[in-house]
N, CA, C and O atoms as a DFTB+ gen file, in Angstrom:
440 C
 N C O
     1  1     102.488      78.240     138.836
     2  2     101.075      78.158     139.150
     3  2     100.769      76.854     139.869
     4  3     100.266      76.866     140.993
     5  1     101.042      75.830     139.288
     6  2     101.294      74.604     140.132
     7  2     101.644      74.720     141.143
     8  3     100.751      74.325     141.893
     9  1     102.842      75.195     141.913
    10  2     103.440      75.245     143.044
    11  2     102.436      75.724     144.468
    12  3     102.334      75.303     145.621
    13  1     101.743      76.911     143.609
    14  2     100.839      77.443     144.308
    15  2      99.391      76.827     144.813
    16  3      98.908      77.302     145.841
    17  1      98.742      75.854     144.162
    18  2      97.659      74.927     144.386
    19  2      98.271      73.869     144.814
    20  3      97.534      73.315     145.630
    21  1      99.502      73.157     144.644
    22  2      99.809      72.318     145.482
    23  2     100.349      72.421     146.688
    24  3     100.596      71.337     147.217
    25  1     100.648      73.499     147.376
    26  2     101.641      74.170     148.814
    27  2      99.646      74.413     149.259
    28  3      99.585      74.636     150.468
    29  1      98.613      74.414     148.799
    30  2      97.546      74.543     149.694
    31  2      97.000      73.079     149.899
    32  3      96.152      72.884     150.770
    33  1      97.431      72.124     149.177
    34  2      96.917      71.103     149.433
    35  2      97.710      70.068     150.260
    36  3      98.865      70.069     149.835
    37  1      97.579      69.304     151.135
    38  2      98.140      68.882     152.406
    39  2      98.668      67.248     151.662
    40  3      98.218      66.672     150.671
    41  1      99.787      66.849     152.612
    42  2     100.389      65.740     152.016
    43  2      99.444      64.320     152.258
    44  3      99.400      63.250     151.652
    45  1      98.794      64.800     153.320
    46  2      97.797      63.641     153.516
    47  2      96.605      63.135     152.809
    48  3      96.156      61.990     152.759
    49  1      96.038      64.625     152.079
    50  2      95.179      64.215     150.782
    51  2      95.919      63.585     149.679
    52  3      95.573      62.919     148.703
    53  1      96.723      63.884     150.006
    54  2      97.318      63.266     148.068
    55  2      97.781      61.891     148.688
    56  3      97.454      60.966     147.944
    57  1      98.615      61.366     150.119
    58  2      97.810      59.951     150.524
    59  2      96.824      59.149     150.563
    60  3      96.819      57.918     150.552
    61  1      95.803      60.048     150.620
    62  2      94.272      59.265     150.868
    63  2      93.921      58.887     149.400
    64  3      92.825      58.326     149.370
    65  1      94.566      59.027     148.021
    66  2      94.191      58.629     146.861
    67  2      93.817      59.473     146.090
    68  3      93.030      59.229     145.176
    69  1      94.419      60.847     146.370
    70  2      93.752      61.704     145.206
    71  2      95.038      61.866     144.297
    72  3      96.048      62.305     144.846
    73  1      95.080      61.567     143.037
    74  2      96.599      61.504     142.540
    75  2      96.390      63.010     141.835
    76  3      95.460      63.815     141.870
    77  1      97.598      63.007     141.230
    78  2      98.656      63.988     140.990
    79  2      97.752      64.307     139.725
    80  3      97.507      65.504     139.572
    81  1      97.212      63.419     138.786
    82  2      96.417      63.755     137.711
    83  2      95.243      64.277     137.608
    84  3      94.917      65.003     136.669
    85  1      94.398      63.918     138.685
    86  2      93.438      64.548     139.415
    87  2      93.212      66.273     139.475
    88  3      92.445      67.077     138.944
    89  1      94.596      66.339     140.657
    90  2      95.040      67.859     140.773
    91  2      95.043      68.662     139.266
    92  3      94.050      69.160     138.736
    93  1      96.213      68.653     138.808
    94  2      96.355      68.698     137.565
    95  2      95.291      69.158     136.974
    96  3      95.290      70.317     136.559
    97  1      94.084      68.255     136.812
    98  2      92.949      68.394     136.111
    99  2      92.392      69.745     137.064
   100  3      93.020      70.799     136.963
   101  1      91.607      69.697     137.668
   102  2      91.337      70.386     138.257
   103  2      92.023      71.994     138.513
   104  3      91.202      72.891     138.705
   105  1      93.441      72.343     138.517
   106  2      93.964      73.494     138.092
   107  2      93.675      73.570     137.001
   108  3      93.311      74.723     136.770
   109  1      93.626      72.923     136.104
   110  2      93.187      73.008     134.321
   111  2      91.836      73.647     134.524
   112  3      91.730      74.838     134.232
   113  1      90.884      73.049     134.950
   114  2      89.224      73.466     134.994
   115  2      89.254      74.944     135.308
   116  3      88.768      75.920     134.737
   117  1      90.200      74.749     136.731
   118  2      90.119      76.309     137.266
   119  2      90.636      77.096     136.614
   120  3      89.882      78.068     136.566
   121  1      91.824      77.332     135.855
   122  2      91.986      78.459     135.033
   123  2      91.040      78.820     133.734
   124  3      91.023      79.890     133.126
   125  1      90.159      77.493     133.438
   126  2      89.548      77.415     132.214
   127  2      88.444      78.277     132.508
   128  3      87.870      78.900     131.615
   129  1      88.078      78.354     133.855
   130  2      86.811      79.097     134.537
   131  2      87.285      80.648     134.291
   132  3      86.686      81.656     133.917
   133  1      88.602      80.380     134.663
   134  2      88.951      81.957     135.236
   135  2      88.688      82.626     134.221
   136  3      87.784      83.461     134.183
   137  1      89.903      82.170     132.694
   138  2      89.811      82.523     131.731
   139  2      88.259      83.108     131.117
   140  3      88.223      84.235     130.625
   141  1      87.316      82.470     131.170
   142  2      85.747      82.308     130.455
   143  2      85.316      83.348     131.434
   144  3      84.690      84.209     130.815
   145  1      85.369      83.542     132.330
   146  2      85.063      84.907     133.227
   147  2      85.282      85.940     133.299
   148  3      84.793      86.666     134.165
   149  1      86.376      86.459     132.090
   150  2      87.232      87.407     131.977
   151  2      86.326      88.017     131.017
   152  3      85.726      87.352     130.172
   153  1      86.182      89.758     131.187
   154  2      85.612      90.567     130.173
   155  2      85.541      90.435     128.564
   156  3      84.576      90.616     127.822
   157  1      87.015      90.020     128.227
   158  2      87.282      89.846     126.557
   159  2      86.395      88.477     126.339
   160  3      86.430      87.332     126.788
   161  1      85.398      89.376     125.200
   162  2      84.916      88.048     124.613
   163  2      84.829      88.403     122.802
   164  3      84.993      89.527     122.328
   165  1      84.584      87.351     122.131
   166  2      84.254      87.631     120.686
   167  2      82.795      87.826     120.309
   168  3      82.531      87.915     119.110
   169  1      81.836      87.900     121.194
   170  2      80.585      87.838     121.343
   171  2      80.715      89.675     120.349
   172  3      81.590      90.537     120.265
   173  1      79.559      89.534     119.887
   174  2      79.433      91.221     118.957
   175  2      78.700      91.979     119.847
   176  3      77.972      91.461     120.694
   177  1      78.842      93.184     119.714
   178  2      78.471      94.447     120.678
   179  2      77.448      94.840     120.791
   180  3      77.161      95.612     119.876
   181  1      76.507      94.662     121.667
   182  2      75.245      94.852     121.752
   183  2      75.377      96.940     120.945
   184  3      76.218      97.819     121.132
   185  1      74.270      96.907     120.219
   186  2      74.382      97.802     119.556
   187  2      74.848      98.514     117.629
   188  3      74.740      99.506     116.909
   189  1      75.356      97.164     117.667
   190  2      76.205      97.420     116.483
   191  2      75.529      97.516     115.312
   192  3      76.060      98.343     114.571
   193  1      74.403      96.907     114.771
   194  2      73.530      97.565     114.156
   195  2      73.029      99.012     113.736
   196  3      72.472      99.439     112.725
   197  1      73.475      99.624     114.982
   198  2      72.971     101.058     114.655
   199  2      74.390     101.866     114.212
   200  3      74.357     103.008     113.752
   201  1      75.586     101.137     114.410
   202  2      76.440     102.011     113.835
   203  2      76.769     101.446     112.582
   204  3      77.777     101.877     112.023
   205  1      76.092     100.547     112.032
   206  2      75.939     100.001     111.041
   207  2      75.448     100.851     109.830
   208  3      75.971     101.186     108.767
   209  1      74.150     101.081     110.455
   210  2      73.307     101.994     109.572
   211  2      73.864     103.337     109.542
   212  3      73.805     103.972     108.490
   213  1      74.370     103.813     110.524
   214  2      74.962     105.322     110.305
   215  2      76.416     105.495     109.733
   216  3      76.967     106.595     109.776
   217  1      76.893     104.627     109.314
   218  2      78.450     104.414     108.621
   219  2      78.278     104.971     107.374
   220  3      77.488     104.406     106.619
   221  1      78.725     105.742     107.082
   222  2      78.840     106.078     105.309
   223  2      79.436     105.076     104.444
   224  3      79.170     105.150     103.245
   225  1      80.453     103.844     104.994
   226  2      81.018     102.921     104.192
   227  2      79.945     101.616     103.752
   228  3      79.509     100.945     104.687
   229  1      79.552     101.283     102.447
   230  2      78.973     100.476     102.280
   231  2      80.040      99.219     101.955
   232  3      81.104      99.252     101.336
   233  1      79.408      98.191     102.556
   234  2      80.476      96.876     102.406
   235  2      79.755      96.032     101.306
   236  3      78.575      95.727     101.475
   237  1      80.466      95.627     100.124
   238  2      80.301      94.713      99.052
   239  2      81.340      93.957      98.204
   240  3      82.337      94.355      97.602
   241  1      80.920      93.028      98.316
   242  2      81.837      91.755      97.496
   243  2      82.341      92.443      95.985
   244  3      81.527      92.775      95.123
   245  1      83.839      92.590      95.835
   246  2      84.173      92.654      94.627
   247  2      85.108      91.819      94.079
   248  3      86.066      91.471      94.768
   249  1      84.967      91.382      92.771
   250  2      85.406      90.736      91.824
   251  2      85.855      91.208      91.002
   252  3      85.276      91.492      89.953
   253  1      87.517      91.505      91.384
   254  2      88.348      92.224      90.404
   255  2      88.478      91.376      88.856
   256  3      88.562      90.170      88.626
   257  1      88.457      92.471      88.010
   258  2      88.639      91.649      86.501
   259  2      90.379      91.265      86.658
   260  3      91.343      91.981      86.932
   261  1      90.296      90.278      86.448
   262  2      91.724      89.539      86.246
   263  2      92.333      89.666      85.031
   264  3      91.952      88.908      84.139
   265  1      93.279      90.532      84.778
   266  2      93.825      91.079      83.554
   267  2      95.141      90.445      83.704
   268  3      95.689      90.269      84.792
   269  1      95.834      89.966      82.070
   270  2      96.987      89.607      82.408
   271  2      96.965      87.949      82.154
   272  3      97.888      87.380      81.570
   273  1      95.801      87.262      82.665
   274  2      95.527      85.695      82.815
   275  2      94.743      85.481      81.969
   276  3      93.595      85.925      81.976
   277  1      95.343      84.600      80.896
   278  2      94.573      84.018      79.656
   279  2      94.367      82.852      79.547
   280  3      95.029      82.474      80.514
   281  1      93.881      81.777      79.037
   282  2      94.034      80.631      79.374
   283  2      94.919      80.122      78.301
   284  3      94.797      78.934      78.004
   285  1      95.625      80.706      77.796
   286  2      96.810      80.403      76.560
   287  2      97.953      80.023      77.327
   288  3      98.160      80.821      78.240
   289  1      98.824      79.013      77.266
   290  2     100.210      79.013      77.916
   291  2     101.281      79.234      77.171
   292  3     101.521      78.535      76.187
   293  1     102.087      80.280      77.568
   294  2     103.417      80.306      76.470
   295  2     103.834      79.185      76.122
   296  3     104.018      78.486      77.119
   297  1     104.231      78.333      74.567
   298  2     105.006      77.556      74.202
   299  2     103.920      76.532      73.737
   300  3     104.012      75.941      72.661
   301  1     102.963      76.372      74.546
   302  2     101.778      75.293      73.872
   303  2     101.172      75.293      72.569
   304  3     101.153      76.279      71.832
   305  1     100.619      74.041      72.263
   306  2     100.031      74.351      70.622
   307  2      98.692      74.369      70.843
   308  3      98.086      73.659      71.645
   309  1      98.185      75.297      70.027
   310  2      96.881      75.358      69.991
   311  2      96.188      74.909      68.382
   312  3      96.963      74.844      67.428
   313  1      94.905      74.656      68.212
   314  2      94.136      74.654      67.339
   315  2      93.993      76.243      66.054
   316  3      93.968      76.307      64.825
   317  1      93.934      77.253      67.120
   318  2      93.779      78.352      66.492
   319  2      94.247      79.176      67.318
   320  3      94.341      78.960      68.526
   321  1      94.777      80.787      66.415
   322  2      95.192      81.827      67.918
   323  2      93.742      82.463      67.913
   324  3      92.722      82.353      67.232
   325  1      94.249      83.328      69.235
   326  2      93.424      83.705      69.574
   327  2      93.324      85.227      68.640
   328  3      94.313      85.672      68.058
   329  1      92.188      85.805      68.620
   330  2      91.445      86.834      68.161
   331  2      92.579      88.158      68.345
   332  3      93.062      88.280      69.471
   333  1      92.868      88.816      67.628
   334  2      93.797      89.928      67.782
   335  2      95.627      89.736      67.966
   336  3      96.392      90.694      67.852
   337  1      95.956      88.713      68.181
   338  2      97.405      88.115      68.129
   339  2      98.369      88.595      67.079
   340  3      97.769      88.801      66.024
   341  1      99.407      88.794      67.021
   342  2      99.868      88.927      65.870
   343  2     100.779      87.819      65.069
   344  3     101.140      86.961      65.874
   345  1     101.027      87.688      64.398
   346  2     101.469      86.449      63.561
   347  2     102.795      86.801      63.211
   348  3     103.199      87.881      62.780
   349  1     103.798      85.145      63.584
   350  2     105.034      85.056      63.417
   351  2     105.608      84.229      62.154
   352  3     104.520      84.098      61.592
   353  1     105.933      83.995      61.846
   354  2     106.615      83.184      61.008
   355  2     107.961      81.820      61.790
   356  3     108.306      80.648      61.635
   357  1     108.229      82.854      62.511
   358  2     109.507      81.860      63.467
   359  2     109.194      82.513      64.698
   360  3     108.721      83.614      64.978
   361  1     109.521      81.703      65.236
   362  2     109.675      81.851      67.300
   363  2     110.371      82.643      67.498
   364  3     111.547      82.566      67.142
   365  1     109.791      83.840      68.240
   366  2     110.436      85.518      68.421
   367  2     110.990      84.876      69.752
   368  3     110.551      84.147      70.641
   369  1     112.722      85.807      69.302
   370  2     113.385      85.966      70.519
   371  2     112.898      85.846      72.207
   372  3     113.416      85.188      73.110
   373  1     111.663      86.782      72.229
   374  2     111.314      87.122      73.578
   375  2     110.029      86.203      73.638
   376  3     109.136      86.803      74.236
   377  1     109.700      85.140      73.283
   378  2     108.197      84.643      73.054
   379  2     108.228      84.307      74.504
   380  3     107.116      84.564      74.966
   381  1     108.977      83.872      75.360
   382  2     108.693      83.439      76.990
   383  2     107.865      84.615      77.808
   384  3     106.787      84.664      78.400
   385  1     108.909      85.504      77.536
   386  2     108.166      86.691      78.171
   387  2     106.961      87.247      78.040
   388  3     106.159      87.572      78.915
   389  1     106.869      87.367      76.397
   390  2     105.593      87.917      75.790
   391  2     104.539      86.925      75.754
   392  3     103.449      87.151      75.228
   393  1     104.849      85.824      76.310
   394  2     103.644      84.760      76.351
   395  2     103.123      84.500      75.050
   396  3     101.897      84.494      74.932
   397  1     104.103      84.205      73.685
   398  2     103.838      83.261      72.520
   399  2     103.204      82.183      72.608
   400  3     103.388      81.512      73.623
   401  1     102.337      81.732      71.646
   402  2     101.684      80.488      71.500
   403  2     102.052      79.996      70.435
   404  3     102.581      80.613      69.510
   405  1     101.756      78.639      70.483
   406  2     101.688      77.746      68.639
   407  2     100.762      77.089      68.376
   408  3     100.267      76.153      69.006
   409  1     100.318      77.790      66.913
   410  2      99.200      77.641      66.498
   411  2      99.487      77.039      65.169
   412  3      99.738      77.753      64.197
   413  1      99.445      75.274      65.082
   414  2     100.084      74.742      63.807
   415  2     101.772      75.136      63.574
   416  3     102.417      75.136      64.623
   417  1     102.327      75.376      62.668
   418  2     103.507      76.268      62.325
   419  2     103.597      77.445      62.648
   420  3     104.692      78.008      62.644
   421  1     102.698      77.942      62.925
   422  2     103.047      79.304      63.085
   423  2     102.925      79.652      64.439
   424  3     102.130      79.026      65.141
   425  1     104.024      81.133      65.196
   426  2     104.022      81.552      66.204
   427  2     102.874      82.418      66.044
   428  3     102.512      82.697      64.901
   429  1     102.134      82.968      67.251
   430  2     101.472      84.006      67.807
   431  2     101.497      84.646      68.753
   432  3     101.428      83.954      69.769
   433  1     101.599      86.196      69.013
   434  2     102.034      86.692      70.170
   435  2     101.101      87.667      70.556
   436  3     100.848      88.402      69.601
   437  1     100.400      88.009      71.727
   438  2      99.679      89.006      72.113
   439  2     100.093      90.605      71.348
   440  3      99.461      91.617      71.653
């Protein structure tokens, strides 16, 4: 692209003091024009409102219930278990997995 704006411009201008950065700039501007002149834009579609209203899909914010995430961490001690837990005596084999807590001496497991 360069090659092409500079083979139109004569060796004697770029003598008379117009430097090389100049040019440069100026192919920059010009493609920046070209580009911004071009059909594709992000601008919204004149109209879109009305296919808005005739869409059968209604759009709304949802807030999936987060199941699974407790604020208990396997292995930590707590004050008390939580509500429905079942009660260990010793630290079950699988307590990592099953997300065990400690509550005083005693284990608790979902």
């Amino acid at each position: 692209m360069l090659k092409t704006i500079n083979e139109g411009v004569s060796m004697k201008a770029i003598n008379e003091g117009v430097s090389m950065k100049a040019l440069y700039l100026a192919a920059a501007l010009a493609a920046a024009s070209a580009f911004g002149l071009s059909s594709a834009s992000a601008a919204p579609v004149s109209g879109g409102a009305v296919a808005q209203s005739t869409s059968p899909i209604i759009l709304a914010q949802y807030h999936g219930h987060s199941r699974g995430h407790s604020r208990y961490v396997a292995g930590h001690r707590y004050r008390s278990a939580p509500h429905g837990w079942h009660r260990y005596g010793r630290r079950p084999g699988d307590w990592r997995t099953r997300g065990c807590i400690l509550a005083g001496p005693i284990w608790f497991c979902p």
